[in-house]
KEKE-3310 file (N, C-alpha, C; in steps of 0.2 Angstrom, whole numbers, plus 5000, padded with zeros to 4 digits):
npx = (4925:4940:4952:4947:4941:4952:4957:4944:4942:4953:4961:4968:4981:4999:5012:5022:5032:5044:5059:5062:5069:5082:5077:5066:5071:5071:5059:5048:5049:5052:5046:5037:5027:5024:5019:5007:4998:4996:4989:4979:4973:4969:4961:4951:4947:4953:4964:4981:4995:5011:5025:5028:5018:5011:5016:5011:4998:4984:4989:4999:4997:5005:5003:5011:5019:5024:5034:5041:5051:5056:5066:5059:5060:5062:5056:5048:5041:5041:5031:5029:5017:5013:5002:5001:4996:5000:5004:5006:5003:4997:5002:4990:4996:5006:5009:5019:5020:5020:5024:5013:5007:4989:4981:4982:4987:4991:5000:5004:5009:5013:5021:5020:5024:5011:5002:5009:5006:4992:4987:4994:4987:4972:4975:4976:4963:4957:4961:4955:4941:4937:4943:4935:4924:4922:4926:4920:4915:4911)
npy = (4940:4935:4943:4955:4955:4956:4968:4973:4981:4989:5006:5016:5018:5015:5020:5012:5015:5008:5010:5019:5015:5018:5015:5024:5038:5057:5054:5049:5049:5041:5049:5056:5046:5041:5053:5054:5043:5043:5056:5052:5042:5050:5058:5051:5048:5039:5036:5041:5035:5039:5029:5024:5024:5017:5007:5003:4999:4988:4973:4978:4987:4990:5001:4993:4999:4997:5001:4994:4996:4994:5001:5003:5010:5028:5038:5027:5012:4996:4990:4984:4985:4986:4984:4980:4973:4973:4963:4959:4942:4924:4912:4897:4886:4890:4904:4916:4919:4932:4943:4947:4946:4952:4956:4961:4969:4969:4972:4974:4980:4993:5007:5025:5038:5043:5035:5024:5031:5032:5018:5016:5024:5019:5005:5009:5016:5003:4998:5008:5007:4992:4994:5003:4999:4990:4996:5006:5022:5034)
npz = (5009:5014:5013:5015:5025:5035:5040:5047:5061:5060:5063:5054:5046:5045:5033:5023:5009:4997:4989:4974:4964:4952:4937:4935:4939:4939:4935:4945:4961:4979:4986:4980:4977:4991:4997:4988:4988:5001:5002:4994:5004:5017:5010:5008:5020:5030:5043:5045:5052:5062:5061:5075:5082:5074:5078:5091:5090:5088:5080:5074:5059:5042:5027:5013:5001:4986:4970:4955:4941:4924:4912:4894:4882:4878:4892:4894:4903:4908:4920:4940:4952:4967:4980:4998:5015:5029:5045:5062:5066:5072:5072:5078:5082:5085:5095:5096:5087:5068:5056:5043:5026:5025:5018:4999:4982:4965:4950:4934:4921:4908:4900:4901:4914:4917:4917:4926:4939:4935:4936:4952:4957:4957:4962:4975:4977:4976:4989:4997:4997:5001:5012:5018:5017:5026:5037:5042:5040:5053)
capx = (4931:4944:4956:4944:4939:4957:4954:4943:4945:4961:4959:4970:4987:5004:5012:5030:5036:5051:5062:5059:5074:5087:5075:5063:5076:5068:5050:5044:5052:5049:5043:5029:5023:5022:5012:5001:4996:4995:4983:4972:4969:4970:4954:4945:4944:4957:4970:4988:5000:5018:5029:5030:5011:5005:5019:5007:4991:4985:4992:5005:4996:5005:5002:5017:5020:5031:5034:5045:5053:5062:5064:5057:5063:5063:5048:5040:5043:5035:5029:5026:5015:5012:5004:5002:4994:5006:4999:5005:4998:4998:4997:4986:5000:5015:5007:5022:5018:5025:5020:5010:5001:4984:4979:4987:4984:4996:4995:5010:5006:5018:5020:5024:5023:5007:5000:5010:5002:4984:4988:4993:4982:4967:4975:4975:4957:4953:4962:4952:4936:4941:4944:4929:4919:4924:4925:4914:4916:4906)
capy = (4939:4935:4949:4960:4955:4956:4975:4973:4984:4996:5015:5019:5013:5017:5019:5010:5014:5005:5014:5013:5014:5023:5017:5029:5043:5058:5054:5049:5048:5036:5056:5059:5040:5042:5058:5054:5038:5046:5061:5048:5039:5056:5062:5047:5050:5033:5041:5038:5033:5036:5019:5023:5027:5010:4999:5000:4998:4978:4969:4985:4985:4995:4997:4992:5001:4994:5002:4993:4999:4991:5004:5000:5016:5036:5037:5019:5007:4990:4991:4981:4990:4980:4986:4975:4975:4968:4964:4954:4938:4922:4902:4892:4881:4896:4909:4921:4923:4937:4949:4942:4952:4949:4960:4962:4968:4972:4975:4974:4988:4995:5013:5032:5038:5044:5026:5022:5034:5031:5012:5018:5027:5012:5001:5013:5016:4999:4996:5011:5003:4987:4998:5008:4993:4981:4999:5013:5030:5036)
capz = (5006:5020:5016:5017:5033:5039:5040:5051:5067:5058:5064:5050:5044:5042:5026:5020:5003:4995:4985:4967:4960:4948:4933:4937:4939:4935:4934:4950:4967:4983:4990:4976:4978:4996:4995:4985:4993:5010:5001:4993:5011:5022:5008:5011:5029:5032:5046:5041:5059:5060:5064:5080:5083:5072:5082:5099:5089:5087:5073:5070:5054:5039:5019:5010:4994:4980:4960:4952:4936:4921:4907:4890:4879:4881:4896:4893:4908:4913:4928:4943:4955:4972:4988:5004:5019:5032:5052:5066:5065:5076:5072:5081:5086:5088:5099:5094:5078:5065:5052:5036:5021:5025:5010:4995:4975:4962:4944:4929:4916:4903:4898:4904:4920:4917:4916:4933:4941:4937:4941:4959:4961:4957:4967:4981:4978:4979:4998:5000:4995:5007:5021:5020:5019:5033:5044:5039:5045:5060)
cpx = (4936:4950:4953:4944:4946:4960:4952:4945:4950:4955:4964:4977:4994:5007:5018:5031:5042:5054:5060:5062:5079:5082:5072:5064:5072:5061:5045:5049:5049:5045:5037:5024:5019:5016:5008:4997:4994:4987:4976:4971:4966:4961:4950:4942:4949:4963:4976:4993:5008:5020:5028:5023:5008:5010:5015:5000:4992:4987:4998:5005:5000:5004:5009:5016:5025:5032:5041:5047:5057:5060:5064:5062:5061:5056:5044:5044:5038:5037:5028:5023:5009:5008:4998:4998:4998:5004:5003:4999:5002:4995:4993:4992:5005:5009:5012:5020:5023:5022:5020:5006:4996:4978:4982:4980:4987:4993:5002:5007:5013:5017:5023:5023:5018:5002:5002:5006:4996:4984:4989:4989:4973:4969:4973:4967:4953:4955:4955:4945:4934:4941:4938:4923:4917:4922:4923:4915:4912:4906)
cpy = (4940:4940:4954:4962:4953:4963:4978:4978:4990:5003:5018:5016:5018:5016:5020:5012:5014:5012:5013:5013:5020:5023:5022:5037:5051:5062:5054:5046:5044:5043:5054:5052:5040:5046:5058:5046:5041:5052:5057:5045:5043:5059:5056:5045:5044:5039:5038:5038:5037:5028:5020:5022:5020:5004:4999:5001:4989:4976:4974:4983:4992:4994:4998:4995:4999:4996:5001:4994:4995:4999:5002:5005:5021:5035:5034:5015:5001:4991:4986:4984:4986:4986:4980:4978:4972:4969:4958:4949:4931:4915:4901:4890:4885:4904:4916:4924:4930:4942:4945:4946:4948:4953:4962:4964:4971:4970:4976:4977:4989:5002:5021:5033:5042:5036:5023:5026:5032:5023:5010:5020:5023:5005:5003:5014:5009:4995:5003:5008:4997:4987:5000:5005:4989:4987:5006:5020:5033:5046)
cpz = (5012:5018:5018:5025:5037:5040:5044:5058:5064:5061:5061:5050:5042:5035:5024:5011:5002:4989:4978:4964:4954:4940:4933:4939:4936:4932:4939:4957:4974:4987:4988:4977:4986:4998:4993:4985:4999:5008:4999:5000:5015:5018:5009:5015:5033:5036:5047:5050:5056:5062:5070:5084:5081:5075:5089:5093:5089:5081:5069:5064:5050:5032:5017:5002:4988:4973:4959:4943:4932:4913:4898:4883:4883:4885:4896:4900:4908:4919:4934:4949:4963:4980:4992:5010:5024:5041:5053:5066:5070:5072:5076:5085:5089:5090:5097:5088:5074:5063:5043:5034:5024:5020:5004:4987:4972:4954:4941:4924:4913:4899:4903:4909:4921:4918:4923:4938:4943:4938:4948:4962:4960:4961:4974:4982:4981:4987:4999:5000:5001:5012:5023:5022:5025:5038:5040:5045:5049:5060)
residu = (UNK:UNK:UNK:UNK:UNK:UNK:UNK:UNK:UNK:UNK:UNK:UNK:UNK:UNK:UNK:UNK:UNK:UNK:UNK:UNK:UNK:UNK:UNK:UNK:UNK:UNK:UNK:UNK:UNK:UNK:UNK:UNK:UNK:UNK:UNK:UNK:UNK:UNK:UNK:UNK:UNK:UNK:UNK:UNK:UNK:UNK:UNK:UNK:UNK:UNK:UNK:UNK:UNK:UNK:UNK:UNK:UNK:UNK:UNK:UNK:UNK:UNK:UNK:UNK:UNK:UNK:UNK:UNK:UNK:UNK:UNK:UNK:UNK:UNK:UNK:UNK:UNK:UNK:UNK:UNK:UNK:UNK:UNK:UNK:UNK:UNK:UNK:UNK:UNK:UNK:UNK:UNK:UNK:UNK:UNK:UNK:UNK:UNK:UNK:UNK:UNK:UNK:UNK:UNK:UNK:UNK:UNK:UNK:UNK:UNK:UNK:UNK:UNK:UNK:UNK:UNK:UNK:UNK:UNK:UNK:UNK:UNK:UNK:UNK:UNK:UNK:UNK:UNK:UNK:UNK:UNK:UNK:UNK:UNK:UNK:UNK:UNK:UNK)
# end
């Protein structure tokens, strides 16, 4: 699977989340997302960069986190719940090149933030899966 294998080589990754907005006011914050993205990596042995630390690595790879929120009634939300793998990358033809997901896996869900939650936290498992695979821990 070619995003797997665009994984390849990382010694661990930085980690952007988006804000996530007013609907989720509240409930869950771009903190607690954070955090709890970071501890799932950090326990499975994945080592988390700052910015500054993953911009001199190759590919100044980092994971993109995204939970977007629309609210349905009292504590129900649809969900959209996005994360990215995002790396310098280079054409063939344009040697500059930019920055391109070269992994990705998101997930639309509907319910409390109990439900958001374990949807993040199954995505997360499966980069960790991904990751662990293509580079195995020594």
């Amino acid at each position: 699977m070619l995003k797997r294998k665009s994984l390849k080589g990382m010694t661990g990754i930085y980690v952007v989340v988006e804000d996530v907005g007013s609907e989720l006011k509240g409930t869950i914050t771009r903190r607690d997302v954070q955090s709890r993205v970071e501890a799932q990596l950090r326990t499975a042995g994945i080592r988390i960069f700052k910015e500054k630390e993953a911009a001199k690595l190759p590919g100044e790879p980092y994971l993109y986190v995204n939970v977007a929120a629309l609210p349905l009634e009292r504590k129900r939300f649809t969900c959209r719940i996005d994360l990215e793998v995002h790396q310098h990358v280079a054409l063939v033809h344009d040697a500059k090149g930019g920055h391109a997901i070269t992994w990705e896996q998101g997930v639309l869900t509907m319910g409390g933030i109990t439900n958001i939650c374990q949807q993040l936290d199954e995505l997360v498992f499966a980069f960790i899966c991904d990751y662990l695979a293509i580079n195995p821990l020594k």
